[in-house]
N, CA, C and O of each residue as an XYZ file, in Angstrom:
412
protein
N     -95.079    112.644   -119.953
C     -95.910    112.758   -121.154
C     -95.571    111.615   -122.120
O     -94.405    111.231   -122.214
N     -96.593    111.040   -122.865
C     -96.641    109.998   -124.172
C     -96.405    110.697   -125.348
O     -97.382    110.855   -126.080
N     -95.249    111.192   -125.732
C     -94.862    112.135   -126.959
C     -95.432    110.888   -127.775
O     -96.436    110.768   -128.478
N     -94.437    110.023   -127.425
C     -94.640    108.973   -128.928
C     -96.257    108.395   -129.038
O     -96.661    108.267   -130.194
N     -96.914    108.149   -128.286
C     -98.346    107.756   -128.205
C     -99.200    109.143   -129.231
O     -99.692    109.128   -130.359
N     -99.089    109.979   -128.428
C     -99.435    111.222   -129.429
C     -99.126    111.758   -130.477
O     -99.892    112.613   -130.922
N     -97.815    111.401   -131.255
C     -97.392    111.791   -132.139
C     -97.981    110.834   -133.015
O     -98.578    111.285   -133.993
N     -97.915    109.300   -132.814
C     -98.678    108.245   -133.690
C     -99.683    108.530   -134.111
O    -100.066    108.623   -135.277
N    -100.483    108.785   -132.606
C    -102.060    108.898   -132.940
C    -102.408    110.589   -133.773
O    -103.422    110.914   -134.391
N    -101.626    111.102   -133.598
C    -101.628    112.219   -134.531
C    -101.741    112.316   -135.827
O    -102.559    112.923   -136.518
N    -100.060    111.087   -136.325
C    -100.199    110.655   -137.047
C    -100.974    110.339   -137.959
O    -101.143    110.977   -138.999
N    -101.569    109.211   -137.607
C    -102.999    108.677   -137.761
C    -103.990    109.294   -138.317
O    -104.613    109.016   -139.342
N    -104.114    110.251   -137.495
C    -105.250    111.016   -137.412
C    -105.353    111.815   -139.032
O    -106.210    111.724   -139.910
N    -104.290    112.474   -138.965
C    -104.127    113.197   -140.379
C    -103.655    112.261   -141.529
O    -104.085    112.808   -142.544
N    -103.172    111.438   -141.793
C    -103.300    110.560   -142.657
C    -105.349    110.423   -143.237
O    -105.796    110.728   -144.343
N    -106.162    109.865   -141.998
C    -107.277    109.978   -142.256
C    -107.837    110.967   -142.591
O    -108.852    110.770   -143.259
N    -107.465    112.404   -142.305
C    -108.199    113.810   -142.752
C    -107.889    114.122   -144.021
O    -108.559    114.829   -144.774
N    -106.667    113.485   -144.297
C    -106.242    113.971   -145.928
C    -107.183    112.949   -146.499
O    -108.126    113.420   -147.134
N    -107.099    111.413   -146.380
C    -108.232    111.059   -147.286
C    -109.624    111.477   -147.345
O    -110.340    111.581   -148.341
N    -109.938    111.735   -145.935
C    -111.441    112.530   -145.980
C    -111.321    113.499   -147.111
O    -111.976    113.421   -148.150
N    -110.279    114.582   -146.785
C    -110.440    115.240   -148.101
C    -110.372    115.058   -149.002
O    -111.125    115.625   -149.794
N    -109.773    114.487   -149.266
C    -109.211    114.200   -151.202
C    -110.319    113.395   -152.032
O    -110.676    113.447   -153.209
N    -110.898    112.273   -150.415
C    -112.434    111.676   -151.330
C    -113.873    112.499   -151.348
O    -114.857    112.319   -152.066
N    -113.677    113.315   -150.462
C    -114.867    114.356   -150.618
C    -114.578    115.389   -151.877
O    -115.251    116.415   -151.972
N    -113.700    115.119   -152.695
C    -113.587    115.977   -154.516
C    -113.616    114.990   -155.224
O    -113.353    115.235   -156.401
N    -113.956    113.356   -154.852
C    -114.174    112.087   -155.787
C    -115.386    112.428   -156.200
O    -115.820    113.573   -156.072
N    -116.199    111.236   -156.861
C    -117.319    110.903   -157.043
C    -117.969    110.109   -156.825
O    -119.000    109.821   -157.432
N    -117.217    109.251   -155.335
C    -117.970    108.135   -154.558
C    -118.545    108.413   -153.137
O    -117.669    108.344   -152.276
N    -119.381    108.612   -152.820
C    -119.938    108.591   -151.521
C    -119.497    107.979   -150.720
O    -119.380    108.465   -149.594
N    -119.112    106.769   -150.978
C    -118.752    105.330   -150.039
C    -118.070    105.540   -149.464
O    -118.100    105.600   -148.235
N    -116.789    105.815   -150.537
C    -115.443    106.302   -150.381
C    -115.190    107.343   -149.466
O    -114.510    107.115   -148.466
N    -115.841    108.901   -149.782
C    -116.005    109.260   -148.500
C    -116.554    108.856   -146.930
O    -116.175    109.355   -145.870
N    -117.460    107.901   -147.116
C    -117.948    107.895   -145.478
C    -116.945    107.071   -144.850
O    -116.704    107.178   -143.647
N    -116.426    106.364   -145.501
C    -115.403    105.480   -145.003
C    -114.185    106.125   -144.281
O    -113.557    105.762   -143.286
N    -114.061    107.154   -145.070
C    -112.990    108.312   -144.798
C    -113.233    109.138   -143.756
O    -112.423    109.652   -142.985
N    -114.594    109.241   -143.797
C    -114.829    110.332   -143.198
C    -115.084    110.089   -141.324
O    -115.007    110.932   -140.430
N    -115.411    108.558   -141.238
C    -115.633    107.796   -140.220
C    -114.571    107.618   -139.744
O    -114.769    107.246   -138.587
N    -113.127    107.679   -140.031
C    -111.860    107.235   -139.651
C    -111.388    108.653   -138.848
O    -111.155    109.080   -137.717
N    -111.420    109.061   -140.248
C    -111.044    110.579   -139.589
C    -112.013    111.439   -138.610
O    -111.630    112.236   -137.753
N    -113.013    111.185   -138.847
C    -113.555    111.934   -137.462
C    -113.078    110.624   -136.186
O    -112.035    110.906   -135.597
N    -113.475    109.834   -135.932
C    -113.189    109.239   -134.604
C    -111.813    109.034   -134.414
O    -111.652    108.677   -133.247
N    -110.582    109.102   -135.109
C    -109.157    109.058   -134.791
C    -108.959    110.782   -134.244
O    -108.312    111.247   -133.306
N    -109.790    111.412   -135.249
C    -109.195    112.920   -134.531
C    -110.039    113.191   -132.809
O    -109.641    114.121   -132.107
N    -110.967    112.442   -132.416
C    -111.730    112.081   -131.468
C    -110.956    111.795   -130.562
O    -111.010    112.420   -129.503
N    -109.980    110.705   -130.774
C    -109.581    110.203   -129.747
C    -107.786    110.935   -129.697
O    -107.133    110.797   -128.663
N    -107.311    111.518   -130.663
C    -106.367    112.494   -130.636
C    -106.864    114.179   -129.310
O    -106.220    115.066   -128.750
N    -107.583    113.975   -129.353
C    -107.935    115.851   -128.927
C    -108.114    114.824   -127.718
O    -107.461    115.339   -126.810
N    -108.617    113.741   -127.286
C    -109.134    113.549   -125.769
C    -107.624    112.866   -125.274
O    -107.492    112.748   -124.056
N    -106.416    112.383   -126.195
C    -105.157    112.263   -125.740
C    -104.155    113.796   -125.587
O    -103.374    114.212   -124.731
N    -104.524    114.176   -126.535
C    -103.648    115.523   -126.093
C    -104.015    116.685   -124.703
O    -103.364    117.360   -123.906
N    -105.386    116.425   -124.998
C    -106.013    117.319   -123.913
C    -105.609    116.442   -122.229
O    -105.055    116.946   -121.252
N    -106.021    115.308   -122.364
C    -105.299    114.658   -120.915
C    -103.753    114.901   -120.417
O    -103.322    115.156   -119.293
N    -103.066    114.721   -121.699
C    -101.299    114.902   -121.648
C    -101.083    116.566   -120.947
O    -100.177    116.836   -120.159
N    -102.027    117.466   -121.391
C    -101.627    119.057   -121.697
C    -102.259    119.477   -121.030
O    -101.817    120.625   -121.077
N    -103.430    119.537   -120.002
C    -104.102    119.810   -119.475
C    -103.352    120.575   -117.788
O    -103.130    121.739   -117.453
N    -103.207    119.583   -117.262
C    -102.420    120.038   -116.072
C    -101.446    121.100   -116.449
O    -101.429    122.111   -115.747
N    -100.444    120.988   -117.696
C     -99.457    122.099   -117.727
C     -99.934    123.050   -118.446
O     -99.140    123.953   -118.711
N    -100.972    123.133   -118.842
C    -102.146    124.615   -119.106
C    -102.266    125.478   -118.066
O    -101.986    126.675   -118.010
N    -102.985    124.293   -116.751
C    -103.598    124.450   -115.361
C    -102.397    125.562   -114.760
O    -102.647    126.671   -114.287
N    -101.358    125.086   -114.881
C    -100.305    125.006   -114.032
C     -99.079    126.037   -114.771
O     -97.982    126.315   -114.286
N     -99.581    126.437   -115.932
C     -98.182    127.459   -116.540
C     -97.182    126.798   -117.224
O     -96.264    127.443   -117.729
N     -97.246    125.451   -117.318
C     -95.944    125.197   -118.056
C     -95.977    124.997   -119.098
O     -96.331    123.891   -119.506
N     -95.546    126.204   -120.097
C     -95.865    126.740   -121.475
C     -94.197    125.536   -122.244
O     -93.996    125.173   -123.403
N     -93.433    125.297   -121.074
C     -92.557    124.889   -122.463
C     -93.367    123.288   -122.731
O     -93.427    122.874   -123.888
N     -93.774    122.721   -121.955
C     -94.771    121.319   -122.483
C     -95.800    121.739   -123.152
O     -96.312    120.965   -123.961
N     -96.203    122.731   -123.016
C     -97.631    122.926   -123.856
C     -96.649    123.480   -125.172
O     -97.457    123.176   -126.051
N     -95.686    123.973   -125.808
C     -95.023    124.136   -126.668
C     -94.909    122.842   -127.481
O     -95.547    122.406   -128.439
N     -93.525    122.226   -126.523
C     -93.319    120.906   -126.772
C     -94.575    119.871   -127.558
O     -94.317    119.094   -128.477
N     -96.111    120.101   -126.888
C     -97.109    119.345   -127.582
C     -97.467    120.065   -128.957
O     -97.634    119.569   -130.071
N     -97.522    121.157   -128.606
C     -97.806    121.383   -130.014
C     -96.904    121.519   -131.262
O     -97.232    121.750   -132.426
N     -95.375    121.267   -130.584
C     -94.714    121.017   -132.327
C     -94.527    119.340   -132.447
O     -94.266    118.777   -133.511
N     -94.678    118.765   -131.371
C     -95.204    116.964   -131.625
C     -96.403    117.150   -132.647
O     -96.610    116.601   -133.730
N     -96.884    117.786   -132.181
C     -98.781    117.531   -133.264
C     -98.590    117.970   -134.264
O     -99.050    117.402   -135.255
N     -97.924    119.016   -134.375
C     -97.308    119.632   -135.714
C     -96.898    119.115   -136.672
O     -97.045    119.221   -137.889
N     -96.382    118.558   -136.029
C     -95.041    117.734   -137.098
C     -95.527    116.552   -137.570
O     -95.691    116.379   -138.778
N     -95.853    115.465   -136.511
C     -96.774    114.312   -136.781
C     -97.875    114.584   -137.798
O     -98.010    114.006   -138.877
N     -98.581    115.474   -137.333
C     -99.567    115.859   -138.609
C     -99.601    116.163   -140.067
O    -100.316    115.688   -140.949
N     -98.838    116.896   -140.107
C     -97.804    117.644   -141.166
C     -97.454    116.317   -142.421
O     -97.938    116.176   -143.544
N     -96.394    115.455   -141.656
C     -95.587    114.014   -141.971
C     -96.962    112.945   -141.529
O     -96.579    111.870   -141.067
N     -98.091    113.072   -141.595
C     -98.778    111.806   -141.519
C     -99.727    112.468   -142.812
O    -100.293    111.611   -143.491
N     -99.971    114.012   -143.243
C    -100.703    113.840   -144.533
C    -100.082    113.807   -145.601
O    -100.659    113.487   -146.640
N     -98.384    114.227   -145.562
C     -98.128    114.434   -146.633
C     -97.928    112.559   -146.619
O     -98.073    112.254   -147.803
N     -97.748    111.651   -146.053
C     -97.323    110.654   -146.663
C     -98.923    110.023   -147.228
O     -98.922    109.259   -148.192
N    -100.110    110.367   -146.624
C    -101.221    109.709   -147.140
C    -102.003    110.484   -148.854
O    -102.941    110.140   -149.573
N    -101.016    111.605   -148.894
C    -101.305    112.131   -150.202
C    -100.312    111.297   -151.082
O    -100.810    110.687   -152.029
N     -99.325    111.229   -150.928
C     -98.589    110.120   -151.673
C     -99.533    108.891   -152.003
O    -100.265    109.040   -152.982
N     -99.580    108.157   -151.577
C     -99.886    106.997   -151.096
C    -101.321    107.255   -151.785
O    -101.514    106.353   -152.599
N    -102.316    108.098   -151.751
C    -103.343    108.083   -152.620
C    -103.395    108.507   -153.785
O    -104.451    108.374   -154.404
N    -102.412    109.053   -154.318
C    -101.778    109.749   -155.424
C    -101.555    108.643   -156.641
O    -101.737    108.869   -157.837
N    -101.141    107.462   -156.085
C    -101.030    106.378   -156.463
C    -101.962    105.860   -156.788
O    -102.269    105.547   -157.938
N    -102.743    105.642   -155.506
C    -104.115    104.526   -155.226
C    -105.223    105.002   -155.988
O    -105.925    104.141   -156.517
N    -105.449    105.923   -156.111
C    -107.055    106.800   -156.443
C    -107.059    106.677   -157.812
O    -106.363    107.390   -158.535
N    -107.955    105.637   -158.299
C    -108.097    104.924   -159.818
C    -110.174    105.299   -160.138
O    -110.957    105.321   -159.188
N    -110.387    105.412   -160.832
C    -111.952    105.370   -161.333
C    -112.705    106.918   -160.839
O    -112.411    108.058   -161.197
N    -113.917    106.383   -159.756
C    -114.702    107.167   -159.430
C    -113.912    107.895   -157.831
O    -114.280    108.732   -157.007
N    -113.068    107.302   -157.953
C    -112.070    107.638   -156.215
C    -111.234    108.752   -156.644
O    -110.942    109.476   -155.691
N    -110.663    109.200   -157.965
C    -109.636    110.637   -157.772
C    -110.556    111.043   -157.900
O    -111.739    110.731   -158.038
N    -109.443    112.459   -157.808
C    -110.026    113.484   -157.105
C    -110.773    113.938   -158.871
O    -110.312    113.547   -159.943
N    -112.145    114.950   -158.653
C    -112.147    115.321   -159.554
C    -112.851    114.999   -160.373
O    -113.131    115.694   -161.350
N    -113.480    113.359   -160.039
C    -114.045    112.648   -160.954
C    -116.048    113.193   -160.834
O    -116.614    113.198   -159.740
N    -116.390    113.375   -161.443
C    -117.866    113.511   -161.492
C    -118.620    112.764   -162.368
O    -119.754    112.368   -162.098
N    -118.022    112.543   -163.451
C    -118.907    111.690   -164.272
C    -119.444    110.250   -163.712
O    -119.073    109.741   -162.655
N    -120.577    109.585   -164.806
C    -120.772    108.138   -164.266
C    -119.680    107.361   -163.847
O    -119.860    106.219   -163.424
């Protein structure tokens, strides 16, 4: 198995879902599709890596790898939004925080 391949792209993945979210309570459209384009096709290509890795030991009973994947995804996920909430916490100035509705 590619723990580390999957855990990245996991990574990844949720880093992009937290900004999807956080810009879908902005007041820029843009901002969301941009977000929203990342994060859907990274979580795209996350579910078609995990599902290849996990698949056979589904098939086959072996619950401690199918364990094993899911506290990799866990965790990666977990530690890839909380660092992109940081990181926008910072960044998100004007019509981009959260919250903003006015002109």
């Amino acid at each position: 198995m590619d723990w580390v391949l999957i855990a990245v792209v996991a990574f990844v993945q949720n880093m992009a879902f937290t900004w999807s979210s956080r810009s879908r309570a902005s007041g820029d459209p843009n901002y969301h599709r941009y977000a929203a384009v990342l994060s859907n096709g990274i979580w795209f290509v996350c579910q078609v890596l995990i599902m290849k890795q996990i698949w056979t030991s589904i098939q086959g009973g072996d619950w401690l790898t199918v364990l094993i994947a899911g506290v990799v995804y866990t965790i990666a996920t977990t530690e890839g939004s909380v660092l992109m909430m940081r990181v926008l916490i910072k960044k998100e100035k004007g019509k981009q925080r959260i919250g903003h509705y006015g002109p």
